[in-house]
MARZASE-757269 format. One record per residue: residue in three letters; x, y, z of N, C-alpha, C, O in turn; residue number from 1. Coordinates in nm, 2 decimals. Last residue first. Example, Ala and Ser with C-alpha at 12.3 -4.5 7.8 and 13.67 -1.06 7.14 Angstrom:
2
['Ser'; [1.28; -0.22; 0.71]; [1.37; -0.11; 0.71]; [1.29; 0.00; 0.79]; [1.34; 0.11; 0.80]; 2];
['Ala'; [1.32; -0.57; 0.78]; [1.23; -0.45; 0.78]; [1.32; -0.33; 0.78]; [1.42; -0.33; 0.85]; 1];
***
This chain:
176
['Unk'; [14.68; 1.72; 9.24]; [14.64; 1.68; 9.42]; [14.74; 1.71; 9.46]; [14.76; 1.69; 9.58]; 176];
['Unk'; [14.50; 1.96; 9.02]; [14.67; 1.91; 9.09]; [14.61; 1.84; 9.22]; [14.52; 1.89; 9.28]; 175];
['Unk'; [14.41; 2.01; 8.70]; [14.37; 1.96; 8.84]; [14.51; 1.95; 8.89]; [14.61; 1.93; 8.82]; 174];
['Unk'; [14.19; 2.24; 8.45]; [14.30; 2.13; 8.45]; [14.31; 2.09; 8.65]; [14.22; 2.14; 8.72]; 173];
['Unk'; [14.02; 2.24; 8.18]; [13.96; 2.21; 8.32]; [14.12; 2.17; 8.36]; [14.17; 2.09; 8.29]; 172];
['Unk'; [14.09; 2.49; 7.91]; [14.12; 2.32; 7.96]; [14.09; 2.36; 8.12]; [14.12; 2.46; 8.18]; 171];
['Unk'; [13.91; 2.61; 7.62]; [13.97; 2.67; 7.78]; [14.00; 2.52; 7.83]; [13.93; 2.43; 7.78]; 170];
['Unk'; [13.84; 2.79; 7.35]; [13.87; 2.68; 7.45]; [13.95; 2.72; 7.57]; [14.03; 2.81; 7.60]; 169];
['Unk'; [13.64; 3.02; 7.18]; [13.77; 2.94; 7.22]; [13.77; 2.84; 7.32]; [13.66; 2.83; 7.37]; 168];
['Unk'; [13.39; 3.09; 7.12]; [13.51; 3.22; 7.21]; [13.65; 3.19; 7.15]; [13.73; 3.26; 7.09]; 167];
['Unk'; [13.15; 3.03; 6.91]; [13.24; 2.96; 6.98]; [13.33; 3.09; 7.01]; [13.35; 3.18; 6.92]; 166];
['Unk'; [12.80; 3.21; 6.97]; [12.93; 3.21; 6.87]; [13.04; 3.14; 6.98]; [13.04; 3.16; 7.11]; 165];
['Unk'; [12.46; 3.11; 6.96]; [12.59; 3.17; 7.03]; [12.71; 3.12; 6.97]; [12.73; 3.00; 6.92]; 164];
['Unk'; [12.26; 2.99; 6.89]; [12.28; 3.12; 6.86]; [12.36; 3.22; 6.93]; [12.34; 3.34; 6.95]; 163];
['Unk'; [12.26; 2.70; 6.87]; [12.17; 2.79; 6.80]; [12.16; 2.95; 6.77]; [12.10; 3.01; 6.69]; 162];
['Unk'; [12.52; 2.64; 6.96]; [12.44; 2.63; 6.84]; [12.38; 2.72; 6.76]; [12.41; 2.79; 6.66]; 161];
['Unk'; [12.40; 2.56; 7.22]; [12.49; 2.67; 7.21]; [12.49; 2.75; 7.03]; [12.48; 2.87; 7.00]; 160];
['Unk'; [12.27; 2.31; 7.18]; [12.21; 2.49; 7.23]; [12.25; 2.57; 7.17]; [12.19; 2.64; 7.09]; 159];
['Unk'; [12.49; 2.15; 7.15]; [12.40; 2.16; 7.05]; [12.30; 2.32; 7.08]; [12.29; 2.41; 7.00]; 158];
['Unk'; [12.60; 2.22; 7.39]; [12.71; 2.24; 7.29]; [12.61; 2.26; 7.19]; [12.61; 2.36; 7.13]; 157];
['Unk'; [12.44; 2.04; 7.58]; [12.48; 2.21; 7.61]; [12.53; 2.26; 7.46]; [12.46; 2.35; 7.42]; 156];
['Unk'; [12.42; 1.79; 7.44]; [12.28; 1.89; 7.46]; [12.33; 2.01; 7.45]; [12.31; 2.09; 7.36]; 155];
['Unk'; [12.70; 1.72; 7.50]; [12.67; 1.72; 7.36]; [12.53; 1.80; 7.36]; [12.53; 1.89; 7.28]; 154];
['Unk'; [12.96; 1.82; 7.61]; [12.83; 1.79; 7.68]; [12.74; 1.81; 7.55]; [12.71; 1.92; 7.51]; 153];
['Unk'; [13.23; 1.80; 7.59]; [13.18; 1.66; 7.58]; [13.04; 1.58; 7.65]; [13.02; 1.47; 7.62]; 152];
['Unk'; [13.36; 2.03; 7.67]; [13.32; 2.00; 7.51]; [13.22; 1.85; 7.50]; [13.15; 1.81; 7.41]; 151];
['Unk'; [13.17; 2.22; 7.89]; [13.22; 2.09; 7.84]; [13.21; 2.03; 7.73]; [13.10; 1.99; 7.68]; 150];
['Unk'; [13.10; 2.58; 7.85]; [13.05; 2.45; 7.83]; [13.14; 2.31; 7.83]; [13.18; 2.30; 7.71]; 149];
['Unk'; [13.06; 2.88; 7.97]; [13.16; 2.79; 7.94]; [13.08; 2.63; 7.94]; [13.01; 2.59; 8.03]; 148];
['Unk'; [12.94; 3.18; 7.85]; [12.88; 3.04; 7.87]; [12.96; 2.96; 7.84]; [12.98; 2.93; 7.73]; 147];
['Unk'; [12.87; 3.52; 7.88]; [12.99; 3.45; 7.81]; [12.94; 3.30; 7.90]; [12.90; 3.31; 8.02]; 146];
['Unk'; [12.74; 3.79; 7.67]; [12.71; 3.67; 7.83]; [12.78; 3.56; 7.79]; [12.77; 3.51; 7.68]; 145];
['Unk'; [12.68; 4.11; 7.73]; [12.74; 3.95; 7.66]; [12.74; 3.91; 7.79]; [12.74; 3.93; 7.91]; 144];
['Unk'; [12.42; 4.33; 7.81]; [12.52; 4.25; 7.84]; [12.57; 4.16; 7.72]; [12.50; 4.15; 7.62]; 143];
['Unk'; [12.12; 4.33; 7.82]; [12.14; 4.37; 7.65]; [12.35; 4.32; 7.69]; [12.41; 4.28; 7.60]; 142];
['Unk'; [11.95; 4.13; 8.04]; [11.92; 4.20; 7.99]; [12.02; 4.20; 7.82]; [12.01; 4.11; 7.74]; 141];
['Unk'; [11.91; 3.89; 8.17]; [12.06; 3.95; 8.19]; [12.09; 4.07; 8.10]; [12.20; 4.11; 8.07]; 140];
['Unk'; [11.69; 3.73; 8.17]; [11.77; 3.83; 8.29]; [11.89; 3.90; 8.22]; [11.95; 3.99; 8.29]; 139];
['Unk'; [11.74; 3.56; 7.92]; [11.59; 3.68; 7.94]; [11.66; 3.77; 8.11]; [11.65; 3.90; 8.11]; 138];
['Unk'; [11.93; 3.36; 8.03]; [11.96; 3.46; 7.97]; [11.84; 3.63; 7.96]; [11.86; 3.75; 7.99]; 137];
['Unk'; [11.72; 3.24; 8.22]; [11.86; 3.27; 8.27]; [11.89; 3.41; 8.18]; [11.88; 3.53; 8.21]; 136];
['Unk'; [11.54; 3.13; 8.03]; [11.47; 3.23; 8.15]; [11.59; 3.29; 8.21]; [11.57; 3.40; 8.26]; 135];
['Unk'; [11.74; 2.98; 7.87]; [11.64; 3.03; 7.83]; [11.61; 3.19; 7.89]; [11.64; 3.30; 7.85]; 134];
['Unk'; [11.80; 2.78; 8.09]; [11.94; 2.82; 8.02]; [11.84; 2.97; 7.95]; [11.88; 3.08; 7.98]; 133];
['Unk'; [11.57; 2.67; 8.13]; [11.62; 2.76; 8.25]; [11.76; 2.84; 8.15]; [11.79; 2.95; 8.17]; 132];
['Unk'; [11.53; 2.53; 7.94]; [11.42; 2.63; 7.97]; [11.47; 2.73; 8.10]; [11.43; 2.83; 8.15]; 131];
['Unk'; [11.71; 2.34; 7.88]; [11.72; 2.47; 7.79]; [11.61; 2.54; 7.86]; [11.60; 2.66; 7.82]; 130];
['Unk'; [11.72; 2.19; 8.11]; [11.84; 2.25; 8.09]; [11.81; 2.39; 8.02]; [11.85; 2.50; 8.05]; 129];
['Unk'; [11.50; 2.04; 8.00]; [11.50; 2.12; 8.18]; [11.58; 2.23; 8.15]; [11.53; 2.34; 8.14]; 128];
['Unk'; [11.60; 1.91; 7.84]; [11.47; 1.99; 7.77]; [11.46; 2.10; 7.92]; [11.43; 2.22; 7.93]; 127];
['Unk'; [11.77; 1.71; 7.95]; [11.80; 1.85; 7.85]; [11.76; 1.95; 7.82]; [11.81; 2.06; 7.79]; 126];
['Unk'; [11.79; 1.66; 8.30]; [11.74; 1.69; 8.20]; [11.77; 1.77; 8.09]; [11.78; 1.89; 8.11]; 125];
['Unk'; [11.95; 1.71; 8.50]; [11.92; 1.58; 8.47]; [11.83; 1.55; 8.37]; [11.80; 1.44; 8.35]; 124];
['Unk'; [12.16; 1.98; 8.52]; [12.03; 1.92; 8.52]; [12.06; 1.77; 8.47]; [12.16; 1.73; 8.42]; 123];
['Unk'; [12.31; 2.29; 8.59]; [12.29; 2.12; 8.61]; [12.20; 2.12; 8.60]; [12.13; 2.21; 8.64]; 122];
['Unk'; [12.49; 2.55; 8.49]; [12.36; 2.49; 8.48]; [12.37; 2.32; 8.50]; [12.43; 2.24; 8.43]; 121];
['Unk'; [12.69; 2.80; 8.67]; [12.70; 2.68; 8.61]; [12.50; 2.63; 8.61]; [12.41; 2.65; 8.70]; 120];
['Unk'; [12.59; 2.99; 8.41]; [12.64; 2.87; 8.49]; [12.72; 2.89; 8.63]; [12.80; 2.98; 8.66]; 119];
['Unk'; [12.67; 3.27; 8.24]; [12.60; 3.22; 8.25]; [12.66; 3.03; 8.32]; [12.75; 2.97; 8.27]; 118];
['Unk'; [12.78; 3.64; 8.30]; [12.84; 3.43; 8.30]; [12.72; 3.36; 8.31]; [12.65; 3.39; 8.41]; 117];
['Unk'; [12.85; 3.87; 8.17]; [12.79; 3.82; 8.28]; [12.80; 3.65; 8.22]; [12.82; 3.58; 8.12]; 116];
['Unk'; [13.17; 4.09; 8.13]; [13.01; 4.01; 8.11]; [12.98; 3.99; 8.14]; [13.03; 4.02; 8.25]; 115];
['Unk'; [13.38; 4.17; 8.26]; [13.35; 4.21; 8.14]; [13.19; 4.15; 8.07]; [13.13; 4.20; 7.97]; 114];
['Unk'; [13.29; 4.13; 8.53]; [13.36; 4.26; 8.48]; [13.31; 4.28; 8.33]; [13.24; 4.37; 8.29]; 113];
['Unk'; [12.99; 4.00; 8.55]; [13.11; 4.00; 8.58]; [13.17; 4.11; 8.47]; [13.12; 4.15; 8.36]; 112];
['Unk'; [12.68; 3.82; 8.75]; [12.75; 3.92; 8.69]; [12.92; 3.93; 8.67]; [12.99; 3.86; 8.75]; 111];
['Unk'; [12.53; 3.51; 8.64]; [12.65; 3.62; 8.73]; [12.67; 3.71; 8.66]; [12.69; 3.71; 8.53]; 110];
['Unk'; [12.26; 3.27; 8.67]; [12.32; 3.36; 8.55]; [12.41; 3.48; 8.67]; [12.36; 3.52; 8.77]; 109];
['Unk'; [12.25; 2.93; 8.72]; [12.21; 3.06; 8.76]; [12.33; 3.18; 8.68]; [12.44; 3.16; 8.64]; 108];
['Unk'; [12.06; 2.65; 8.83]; [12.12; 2.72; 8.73]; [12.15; 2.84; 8.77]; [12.08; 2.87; 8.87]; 107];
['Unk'; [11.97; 2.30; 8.85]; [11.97; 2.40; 8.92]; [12.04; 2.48; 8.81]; [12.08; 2.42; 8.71]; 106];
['Unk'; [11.71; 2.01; 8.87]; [11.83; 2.13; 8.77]; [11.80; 2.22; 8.88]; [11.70; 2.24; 8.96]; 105];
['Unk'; [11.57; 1.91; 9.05]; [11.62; 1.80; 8.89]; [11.71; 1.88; 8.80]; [11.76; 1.84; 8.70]; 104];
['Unk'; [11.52; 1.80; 9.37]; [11.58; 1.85; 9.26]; [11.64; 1.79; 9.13]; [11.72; 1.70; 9.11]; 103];
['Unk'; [11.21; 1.71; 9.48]; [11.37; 1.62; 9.49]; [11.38; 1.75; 9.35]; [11.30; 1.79; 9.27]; 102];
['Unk'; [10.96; 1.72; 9.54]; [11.01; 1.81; 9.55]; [11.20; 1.78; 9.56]; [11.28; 1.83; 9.64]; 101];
['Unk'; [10.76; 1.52; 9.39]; [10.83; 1.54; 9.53]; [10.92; 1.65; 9.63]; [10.93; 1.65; 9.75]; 100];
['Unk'; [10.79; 1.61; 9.10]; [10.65; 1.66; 9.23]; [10.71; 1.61; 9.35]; [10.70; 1.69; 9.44]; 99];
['Unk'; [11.11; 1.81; 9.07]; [11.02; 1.72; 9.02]; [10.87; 1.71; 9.17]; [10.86; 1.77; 9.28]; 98];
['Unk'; [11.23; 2.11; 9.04]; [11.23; 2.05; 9.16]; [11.05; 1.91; 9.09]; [10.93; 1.94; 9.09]; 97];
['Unk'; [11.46; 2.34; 9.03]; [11.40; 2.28; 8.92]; [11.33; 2.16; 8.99]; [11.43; 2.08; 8.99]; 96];
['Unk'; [11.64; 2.68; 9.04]; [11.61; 2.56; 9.08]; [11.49; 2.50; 9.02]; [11.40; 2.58; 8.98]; 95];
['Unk'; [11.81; 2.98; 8.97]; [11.72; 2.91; 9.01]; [11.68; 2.76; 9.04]; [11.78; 2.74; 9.11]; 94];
['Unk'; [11.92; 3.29; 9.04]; [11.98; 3.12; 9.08]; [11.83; 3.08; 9.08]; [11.75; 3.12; 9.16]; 93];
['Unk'; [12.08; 3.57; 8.88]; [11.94; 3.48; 8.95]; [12.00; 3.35; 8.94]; [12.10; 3.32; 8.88]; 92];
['Unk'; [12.30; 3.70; 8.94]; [12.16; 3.81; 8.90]; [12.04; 3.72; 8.92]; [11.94; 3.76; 8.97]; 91];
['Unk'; [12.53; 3.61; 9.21]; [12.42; 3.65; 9.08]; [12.32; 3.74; 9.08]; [12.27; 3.81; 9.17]; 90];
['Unk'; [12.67; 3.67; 9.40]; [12.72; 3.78; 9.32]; [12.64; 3.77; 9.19]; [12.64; 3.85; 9.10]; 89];
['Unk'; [12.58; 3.43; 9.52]; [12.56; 3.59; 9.62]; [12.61; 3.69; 9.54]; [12.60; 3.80; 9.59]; 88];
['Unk'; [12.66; 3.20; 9.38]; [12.47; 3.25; 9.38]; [12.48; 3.44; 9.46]; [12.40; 3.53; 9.45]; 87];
['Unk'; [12.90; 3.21; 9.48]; [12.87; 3.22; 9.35]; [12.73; 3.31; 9.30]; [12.71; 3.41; 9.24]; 86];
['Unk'; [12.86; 3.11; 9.69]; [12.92; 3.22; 9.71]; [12.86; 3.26; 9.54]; [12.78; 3.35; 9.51]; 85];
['Unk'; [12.72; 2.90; 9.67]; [12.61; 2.97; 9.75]; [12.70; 3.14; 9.71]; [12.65; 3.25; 9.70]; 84];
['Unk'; [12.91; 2.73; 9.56]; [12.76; 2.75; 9.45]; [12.74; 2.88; 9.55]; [12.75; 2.99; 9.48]; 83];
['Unk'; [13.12; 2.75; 9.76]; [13.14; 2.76; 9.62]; [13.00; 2.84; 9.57]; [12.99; 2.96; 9.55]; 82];
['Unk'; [12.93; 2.56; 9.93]; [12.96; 2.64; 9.96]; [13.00; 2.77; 9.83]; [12.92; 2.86; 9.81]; 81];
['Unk'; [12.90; 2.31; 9.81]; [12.77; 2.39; 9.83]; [12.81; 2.53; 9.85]; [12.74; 2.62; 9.81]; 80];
['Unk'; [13.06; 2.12; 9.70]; [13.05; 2.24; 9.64]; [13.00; 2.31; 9.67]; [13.00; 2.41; 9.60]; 79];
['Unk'; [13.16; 1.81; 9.72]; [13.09; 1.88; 9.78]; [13.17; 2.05; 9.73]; [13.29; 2.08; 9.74]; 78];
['Unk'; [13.21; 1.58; 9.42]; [13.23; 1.64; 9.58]; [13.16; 1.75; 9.58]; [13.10; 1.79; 9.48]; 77];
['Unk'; [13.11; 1.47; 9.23]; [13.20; 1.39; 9.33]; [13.20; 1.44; 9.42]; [13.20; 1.38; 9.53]; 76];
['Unk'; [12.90; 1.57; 9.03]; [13.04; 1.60; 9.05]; [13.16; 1.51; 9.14]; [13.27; 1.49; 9.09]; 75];
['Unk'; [12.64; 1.43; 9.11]; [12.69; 1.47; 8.94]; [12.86; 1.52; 8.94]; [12.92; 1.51; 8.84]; 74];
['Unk'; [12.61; 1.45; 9.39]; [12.60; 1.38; 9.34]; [12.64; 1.35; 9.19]; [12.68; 1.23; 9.17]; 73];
['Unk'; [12.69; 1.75; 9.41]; [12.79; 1.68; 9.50]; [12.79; 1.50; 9.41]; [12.89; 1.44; 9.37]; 72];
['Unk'; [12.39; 1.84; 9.32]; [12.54; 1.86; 9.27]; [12.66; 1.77; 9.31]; [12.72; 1.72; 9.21]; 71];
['Unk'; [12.26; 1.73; 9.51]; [12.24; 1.67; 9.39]; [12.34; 1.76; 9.32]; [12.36; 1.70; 9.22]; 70];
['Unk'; [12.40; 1.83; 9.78]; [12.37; 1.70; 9.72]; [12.37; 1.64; 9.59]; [12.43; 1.55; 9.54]; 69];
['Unk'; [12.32; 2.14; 9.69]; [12.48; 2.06; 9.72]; [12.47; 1.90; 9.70]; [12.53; 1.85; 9.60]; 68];
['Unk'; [12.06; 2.14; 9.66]; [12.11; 2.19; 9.55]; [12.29; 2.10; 9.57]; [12.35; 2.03; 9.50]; 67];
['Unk'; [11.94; 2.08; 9.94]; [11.93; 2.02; 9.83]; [12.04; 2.06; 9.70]; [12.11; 1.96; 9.65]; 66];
['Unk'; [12.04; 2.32; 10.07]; [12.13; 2.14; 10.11]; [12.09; 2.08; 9.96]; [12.18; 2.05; 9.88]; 65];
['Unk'; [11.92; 2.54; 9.92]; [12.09; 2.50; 9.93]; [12.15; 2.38; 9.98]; [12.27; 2.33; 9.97]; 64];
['Unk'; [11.64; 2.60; 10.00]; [11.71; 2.46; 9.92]; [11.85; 2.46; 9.83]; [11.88; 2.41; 9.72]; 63];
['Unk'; [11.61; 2.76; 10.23]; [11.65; 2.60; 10.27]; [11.68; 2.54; 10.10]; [11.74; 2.43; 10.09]; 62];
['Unk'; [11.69; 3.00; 10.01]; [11.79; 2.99; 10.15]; [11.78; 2.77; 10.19]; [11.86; 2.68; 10.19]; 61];
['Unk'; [11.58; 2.90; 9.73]; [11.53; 3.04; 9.89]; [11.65; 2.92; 10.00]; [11.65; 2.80; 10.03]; 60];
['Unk'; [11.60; 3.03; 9.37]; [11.61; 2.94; 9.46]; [11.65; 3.01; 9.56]; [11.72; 3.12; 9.56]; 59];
['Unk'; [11.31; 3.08; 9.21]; [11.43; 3.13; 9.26]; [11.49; 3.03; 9.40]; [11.42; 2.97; 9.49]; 58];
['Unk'; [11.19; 2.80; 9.01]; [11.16; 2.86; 9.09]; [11.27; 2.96; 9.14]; [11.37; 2.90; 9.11]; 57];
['Unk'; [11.04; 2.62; 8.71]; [11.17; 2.72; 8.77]; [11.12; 2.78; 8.86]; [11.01; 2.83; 8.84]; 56];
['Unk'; [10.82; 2.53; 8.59]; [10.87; 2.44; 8.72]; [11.00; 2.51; 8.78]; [11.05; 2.47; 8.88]; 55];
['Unk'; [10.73; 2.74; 8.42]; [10.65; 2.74; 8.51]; [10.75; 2.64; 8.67]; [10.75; 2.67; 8.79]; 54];
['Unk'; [10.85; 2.59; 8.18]; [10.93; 2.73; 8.28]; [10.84; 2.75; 8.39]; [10.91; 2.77; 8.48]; 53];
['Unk'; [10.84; 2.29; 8.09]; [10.74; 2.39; 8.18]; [10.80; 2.47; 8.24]; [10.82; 2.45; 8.36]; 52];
['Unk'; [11.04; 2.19; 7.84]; [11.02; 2.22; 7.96]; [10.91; 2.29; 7.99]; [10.88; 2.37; 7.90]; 51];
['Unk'; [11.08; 2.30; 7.54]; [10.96; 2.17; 7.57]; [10.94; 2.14; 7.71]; [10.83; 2.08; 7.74]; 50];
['Unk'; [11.22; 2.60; 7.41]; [11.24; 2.45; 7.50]; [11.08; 2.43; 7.55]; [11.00; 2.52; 7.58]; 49];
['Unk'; [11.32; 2.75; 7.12]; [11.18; 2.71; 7.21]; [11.19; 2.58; 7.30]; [11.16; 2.47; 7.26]; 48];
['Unk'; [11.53; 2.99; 7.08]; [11.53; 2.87; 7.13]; [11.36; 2.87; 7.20]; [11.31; 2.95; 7.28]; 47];
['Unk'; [11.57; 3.21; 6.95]; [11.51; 3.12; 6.87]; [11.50; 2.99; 6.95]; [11.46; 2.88; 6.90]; 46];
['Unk'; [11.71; 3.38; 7.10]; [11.53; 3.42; 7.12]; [11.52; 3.28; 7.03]; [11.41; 3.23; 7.07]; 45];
['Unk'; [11.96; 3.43; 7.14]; [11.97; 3.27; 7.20]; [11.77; 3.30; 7.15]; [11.71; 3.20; 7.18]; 44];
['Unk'; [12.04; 3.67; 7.05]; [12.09; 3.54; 6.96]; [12.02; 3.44; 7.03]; [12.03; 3.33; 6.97]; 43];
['Unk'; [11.90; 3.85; 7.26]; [11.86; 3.81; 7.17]; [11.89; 3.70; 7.05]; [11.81; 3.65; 6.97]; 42];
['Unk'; [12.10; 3.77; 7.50]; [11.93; 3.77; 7.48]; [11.89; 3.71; 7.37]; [11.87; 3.59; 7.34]; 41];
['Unk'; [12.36; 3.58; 7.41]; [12.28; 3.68; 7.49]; [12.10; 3.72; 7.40]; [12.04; 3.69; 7.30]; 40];
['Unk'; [12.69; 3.44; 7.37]; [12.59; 3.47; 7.38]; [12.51; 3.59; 7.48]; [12.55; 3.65; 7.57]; 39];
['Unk'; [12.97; 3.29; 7.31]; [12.90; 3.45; 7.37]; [12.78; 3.40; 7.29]; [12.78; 3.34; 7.19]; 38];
['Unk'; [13.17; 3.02; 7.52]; [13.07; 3.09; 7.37]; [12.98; 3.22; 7.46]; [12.95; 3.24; 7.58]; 37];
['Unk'; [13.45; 2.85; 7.51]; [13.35; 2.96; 7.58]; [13.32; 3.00; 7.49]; [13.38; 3.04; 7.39]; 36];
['Unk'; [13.48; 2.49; 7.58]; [13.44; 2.59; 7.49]; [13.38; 2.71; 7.54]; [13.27; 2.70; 7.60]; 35];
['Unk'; [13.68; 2.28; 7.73]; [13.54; 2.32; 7.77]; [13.58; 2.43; 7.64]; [13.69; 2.46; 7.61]; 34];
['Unk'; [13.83; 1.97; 7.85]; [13.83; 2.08; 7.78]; [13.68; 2.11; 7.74]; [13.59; 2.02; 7.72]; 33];
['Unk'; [13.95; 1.82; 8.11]; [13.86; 1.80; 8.03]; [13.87; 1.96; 7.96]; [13.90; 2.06; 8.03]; 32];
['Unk'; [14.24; 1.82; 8.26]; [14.15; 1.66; 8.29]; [14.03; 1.72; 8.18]; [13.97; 1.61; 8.14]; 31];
['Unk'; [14.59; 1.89; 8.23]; [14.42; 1.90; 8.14]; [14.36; 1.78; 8.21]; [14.41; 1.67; 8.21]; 30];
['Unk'; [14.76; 1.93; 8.55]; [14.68; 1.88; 8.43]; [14.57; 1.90; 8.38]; [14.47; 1.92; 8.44]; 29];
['Unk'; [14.97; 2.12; 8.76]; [14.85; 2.12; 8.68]; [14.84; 2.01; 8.59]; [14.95; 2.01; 8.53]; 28];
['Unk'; [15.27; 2.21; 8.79]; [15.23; 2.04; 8.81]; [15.04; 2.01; 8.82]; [14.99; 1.92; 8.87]; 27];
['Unk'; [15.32; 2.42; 8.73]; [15.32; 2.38; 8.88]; [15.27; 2.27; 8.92]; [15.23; 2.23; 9.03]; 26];
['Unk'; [15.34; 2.40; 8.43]; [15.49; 2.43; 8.59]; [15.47; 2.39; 8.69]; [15.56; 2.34; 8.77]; 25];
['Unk'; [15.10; 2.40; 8.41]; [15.16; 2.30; 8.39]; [15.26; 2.28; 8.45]; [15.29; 2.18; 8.52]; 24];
['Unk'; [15.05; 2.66; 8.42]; [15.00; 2.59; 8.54]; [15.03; 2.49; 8.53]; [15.02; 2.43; 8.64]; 23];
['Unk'; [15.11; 2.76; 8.19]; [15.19; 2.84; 8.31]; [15.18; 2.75; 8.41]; [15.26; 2.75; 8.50]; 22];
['Unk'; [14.99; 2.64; 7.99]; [15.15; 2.61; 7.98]; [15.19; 2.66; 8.10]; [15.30; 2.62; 8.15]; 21];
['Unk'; [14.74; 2.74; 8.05]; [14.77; 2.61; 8.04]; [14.89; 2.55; 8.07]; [14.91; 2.45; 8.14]; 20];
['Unk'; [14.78; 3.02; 7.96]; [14.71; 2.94; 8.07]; [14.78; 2.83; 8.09]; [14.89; 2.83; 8.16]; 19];
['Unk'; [14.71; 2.95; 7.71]; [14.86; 3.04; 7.71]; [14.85; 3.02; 7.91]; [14.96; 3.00; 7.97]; 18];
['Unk'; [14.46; 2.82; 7.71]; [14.55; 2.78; 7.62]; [14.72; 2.82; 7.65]; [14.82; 2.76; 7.62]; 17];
['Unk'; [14.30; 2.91; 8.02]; [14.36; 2.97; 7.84]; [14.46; 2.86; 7.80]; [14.54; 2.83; 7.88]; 16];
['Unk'; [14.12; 2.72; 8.24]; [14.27; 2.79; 8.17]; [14.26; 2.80; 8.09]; [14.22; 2.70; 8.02]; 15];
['Unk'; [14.02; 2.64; 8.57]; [14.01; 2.63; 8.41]; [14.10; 2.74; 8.34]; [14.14; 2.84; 8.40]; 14];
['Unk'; [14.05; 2.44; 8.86]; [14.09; 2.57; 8.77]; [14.09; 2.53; 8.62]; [14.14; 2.44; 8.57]; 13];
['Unk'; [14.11; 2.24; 9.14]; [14.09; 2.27; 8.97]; [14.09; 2.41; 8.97]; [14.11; 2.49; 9.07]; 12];
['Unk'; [14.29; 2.08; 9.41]; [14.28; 2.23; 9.32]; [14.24; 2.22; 9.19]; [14.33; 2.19; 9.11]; 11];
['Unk'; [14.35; 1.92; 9.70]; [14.30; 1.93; 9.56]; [14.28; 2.05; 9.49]; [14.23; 2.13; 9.57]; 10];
['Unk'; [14.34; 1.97; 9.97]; [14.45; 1.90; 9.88]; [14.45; 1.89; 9.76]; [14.55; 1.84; 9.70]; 9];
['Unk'; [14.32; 2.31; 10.06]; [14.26; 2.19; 10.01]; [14.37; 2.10; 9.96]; [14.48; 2.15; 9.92]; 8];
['Unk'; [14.45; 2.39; 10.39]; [14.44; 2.38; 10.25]; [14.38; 2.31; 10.20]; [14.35; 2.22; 10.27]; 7];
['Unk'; [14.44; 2.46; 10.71]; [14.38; 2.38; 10.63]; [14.37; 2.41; 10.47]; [14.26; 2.47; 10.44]; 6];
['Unk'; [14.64; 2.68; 10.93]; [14.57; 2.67; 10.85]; [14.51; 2.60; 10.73]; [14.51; 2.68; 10.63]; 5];
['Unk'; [14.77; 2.59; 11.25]; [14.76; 2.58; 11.13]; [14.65; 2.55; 11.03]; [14.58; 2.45; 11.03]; 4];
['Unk'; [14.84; 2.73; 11.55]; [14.74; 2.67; 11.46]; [14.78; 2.68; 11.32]; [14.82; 2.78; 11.28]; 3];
['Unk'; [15.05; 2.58; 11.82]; [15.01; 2.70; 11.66]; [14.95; 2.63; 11.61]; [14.96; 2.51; 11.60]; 2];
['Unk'; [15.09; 2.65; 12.15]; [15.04; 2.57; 12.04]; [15.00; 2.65; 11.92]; [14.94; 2.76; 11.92]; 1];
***
């Protein structure tokens, strides 16, 4: 008896423009276009978010079911794993947790070859969004910090704004 090894049936992947045309061969589609902007410490110091940074916490081993759910819930599917591998090569993963203790943003800033990445940042809040987007960057010390955004996340993109320069575009693209 041979075992066979389980693929996903599904595959995203985000892409260069020159990207784009290569993955299209393989029967890829754009499903949403996203903007990468630099930023870093100091371009982003003008931002004063209305959040209580006090409600950011590092996020500790049990609240990774939470974080998958309420991600899983804003995405469609299940990610936790992904996030956790992700979170193991950051500089910080935090989390954002109303008085029940139900999650309301999660975030976390990575290191990487040429910069360090900021996101992915979820929240159910804007003003949440910028205080961790905020405390994220303050990590990551004097680096570029490169911040992929959905063009058609109008809060994230309005941030970005304030003191991070547009990269270029990149397309989300998908194959089942």
């Amino acid at each position: 008896m041979t075992t066979r090894k389980k693929y996903p049936k599904k595959f995203k992947l985000d892409a260069t423009p020159a990207g784009e045309r290569v993955y299209a061969k393989l029967g890829f589609q754009a499903e949403l276009t996203l903007s990468r902007w630099q930023c870093g410490q100091l371009s982003m110091s003008g931002l004063r978010p209305t959040a209580k940074a006090s409600r950011l916490q590092i996020v500790q081993r049990d609240d990774w079911p939470q974080v998958d759910r309420f991600d899983a819930a804003i995405f469609g599917t299940t990610r936790g794993e992904w996030l956790k591998q992700l979170a193991g090569d950051g500089l910080e993963t935090l989390i954002a947790k109303d008085q029940a203790g139900g999650t309301q943003a999660y975030g976390m800033a990575r290191a990487g070859m040429l910069a360090s990445y900021l996101g992915p940042v979820v929240s159910s809040r804007s003003e949440l969004a910028a205080a961790m987007i905020v405390r994220l960057l303050a990590g990551v010390g004097s680096r570029p910090v490169f911040w992929d955004i959905l063009d058609d996340c109008t809060p994230a993109v309005a941030l970005a704004q304030v003191g991070a320069s547009d990269e270029g575009v990149l397309s989300a693209l998908r194959r089942r």
